[in-house]
ZAPA-8614 format. One line per field, with one value per residue (C-alpha): residue number from 1; residue in one letter; y, z, x. Coordinates in nm, 2 decimals, padded with zeros to 4 digits. Last residue first. Layout:
// ZAPA-8614
num c(NUM|...)
residu c(a|...)
north c(Y|...)
up c(Z|...)
east c(X|...)
//
This chain:
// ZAPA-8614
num c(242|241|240|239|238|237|236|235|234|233|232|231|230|229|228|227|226|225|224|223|222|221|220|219|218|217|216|215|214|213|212|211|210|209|208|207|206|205|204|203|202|201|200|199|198|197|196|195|194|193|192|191|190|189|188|187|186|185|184|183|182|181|180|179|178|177|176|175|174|173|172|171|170|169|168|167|166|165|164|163|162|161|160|159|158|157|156|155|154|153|152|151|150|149|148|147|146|145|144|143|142|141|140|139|138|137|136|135|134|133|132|131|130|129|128|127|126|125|124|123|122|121|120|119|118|117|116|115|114|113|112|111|110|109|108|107|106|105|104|103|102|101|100|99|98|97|96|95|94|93|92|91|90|89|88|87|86|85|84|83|82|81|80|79|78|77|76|75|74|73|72|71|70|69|68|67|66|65|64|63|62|61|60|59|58|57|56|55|54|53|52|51|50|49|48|47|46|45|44|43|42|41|40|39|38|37|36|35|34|33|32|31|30|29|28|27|26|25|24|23|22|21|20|19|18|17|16|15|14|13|12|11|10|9|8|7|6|5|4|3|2|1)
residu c(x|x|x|x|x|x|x|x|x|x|x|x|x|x|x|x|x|x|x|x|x|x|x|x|x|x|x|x|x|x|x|x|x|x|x|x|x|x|x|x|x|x|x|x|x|x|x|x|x|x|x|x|x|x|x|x|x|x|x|x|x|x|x|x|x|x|x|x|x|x|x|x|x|x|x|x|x|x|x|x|x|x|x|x|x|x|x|x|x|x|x|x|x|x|x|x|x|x|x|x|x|x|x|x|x|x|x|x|x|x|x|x|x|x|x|x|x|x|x|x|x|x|x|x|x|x|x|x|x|x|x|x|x|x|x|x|x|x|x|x|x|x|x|x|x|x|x|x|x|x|x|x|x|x|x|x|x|x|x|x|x|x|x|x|x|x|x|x|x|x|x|x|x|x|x|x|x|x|x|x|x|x|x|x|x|x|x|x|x|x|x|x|x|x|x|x|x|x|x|x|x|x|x|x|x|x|x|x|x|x|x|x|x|x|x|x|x|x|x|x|x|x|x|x|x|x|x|x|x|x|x|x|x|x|x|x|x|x|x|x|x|x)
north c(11.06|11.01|10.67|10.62|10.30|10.44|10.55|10.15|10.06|10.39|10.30|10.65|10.86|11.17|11.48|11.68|12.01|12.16|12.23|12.03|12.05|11.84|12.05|12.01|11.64|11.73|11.66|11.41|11.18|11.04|10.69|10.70|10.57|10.64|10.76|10.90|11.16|11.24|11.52|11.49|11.33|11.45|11.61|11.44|11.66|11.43|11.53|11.35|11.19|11.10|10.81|10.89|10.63|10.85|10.89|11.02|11.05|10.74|10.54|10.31|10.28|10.12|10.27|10.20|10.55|10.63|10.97|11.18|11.41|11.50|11.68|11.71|11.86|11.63|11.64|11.38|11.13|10.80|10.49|10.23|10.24|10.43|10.23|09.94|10.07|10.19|09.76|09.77|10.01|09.85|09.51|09.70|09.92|09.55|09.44|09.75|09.72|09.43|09.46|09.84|09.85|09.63|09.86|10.00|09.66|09.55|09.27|08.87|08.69|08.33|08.07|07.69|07.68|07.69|07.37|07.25|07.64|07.64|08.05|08.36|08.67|09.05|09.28|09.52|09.75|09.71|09.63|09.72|10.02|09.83|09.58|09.37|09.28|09.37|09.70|09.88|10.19|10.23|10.28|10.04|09.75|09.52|09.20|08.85|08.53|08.41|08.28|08.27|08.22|08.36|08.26|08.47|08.18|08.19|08.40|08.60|08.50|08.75|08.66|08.77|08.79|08.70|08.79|08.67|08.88|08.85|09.14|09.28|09.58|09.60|09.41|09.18|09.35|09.15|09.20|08.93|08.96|09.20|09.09|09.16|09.15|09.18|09.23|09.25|09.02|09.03|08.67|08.48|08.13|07.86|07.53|07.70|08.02|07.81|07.67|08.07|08.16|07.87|07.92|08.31|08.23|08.04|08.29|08.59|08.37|08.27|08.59|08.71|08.44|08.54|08.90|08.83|08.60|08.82|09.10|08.86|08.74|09.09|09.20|08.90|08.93|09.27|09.19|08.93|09.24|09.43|09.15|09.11|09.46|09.48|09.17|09.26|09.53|09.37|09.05|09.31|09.44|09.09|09.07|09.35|09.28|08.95)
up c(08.38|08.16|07.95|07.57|07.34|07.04|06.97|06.86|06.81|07.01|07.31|07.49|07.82|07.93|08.06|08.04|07.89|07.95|07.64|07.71|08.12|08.38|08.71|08.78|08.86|09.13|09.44|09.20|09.21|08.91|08.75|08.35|08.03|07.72|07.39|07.09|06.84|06.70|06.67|06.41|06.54|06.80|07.10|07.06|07.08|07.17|07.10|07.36|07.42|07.79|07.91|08.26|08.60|08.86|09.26|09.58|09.55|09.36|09.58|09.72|09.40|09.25|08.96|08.59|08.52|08.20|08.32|07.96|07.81|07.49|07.34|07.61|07.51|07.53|07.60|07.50|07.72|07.57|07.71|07.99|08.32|08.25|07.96|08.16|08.41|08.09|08.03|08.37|08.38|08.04|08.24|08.50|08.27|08.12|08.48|08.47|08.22|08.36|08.76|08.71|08.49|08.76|09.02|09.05|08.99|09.30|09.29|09.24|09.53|09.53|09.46|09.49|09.67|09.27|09.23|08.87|08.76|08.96|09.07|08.99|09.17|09.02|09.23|09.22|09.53|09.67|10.01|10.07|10.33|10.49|10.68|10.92|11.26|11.42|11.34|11.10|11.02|10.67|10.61|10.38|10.34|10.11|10.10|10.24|10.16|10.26|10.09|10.03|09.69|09.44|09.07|08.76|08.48|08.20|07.90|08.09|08.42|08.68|09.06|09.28|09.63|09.99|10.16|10.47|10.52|10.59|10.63|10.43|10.52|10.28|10.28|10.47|10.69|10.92|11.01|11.17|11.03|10.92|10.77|10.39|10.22|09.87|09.69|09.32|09.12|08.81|08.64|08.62|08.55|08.63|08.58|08.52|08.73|09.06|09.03|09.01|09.29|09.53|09.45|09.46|09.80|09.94|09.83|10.02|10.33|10.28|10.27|10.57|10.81|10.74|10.82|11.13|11.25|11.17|11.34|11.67|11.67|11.73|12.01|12.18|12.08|12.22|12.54|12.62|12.53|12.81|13.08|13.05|13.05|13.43|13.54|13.49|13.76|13.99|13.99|14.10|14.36|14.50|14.51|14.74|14.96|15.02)
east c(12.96|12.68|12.69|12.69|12.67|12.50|12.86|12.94|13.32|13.42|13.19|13.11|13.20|12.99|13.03|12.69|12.58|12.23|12.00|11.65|11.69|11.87|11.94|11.57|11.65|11.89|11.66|11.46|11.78|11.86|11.83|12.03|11.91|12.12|12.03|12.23|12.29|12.62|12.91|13.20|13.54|13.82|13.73|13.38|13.06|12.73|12.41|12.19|11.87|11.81|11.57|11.51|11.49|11.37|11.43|11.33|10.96|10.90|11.13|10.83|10.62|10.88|11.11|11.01|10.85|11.03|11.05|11.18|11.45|11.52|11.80|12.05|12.38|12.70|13.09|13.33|13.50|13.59|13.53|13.65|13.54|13.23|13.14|13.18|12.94|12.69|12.67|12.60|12.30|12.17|12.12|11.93|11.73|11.61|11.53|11.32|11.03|10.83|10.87|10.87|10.56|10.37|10.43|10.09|09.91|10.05|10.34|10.37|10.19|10.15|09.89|09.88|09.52|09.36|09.49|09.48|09.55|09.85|09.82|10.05|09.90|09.93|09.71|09.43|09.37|08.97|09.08|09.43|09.34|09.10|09.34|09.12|09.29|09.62|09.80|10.10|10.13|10.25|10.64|10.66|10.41|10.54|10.34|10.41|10.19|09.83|09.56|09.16|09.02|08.73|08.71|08.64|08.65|08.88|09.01|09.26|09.27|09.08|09.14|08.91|09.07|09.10|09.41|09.53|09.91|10.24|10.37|10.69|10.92|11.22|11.55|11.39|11.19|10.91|10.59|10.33|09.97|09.71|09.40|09.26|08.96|08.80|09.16|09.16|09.36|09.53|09.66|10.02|09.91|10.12|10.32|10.65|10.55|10.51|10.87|10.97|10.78|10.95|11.22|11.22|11.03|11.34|11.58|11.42|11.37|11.75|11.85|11.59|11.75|12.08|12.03|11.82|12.06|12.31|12.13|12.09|12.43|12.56|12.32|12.45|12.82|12.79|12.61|12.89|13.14|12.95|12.95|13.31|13.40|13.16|13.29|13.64|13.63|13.42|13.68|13.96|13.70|13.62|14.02|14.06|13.79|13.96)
//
């Protein structure tokens, strides 16, 4: 008997650890699923809004804290109050809620000082001034405007990558087209680069690109270094660093 009790203990123990295991695993893809479709629903939701509404700036006159969760970056959902300012209408005053980035902020309970006073961008049903939904800060507006476009370019300069031709090039220009969000700032920059490119075969020409860098290994790139790159024979405006 005291055999078999130990046999069973010894099975128990592997058993109750893979149990844990599927537990801990079907939490995160809860979690993961959950925050796709919560990222999709909004975008539906957002983009419905825009058809019938008016995108306008905001400043924030009050702000409470509320539940937190990350989906794909940390959001709260927040009670804002705000004065929204529409381009060629009435100032008006209005009370919602709806989830902001937050970062790596400290987060509490109760009134949020911090945002108070920031300007936002809010997209609103002008017949029903309680349809109204978050669209970015004020800070990041630039980024949510100008770099969708870098991230159709990026792609384009993918399939350069994959299929060009390599030359050399020397950087004419160089410049921090300040399209990344507020939260990568520090880590990363999206740069417009002119360039003088040197084929192996061919006379040399001018062109742009835009490429995101690291800041680590931005001082590396200076008016005069060389670079690898690859470039679209039919159209040699077309060039992407290696």
């Amino acid at each position: 008997m005291e055999s078999l009790l130990g046999l069973l203990g010894c099975f128990a123990t592997p058993v109750f650890l893979l149990f844990a295991f599927l537990v801990v695993v079907w939490i995160i893809y809860s979690q993961m699923t959950g925050a796709k479709k919560h990222q999709t629903q909004r975008q539906t939701e957002l983009k419905e809004l825009r058809k019938r509404g008016i995108t306008a700036p905001a400043t924030i006159l009050s702000a409470k804290n509320g539940i937190v969760k990350t989906y794909g970056e940390r959001l709260m959902h927040m009670t804002l109050e705000v004065e929204v300012q529409p381009e060629g209408r009435s100032k008006f005053v209005t009370t919602f809620k709806d989830w902001l980035p937050v970062g790596r902020q400290f987060v509490s309970w109760g009134d949020r000082h911090e945002e108070v006073g920031n300007k936002i961008w809010v997209t609103y049903n002008p017949n029903d001034i309680s349809e109204i939904m978050y669209e970015y800060h004020d800070k990041d507006r630039k980024f949510h405007l100008e770099y969708p476009a870098f991230v159709k370019l990026n792609k384009r300069n993918d399939e350069i990558r994959r299929t060009g031709i390599e030359a050399v090039a020397t950087i004419l220009e160089i410049e921090d087209l300040d399209i990344v969000h507020s939260y990568e700032r520090e880590m990363r920059a999206v740069m417009r680069v002119k360039l003088e490119v040197t084929p192996t075969d061919g006379e040399p020409f001018q062109a742009e690109t835009q490429n995101s860098f690291l800041k680590a290994g931005l001082h590396k790139y200076t008016v005069g270094t060389k670079l690898n790159v690859k470039y679209n024979p039919q159209d040699k405006s077309q060039v992407a660093l290696v």
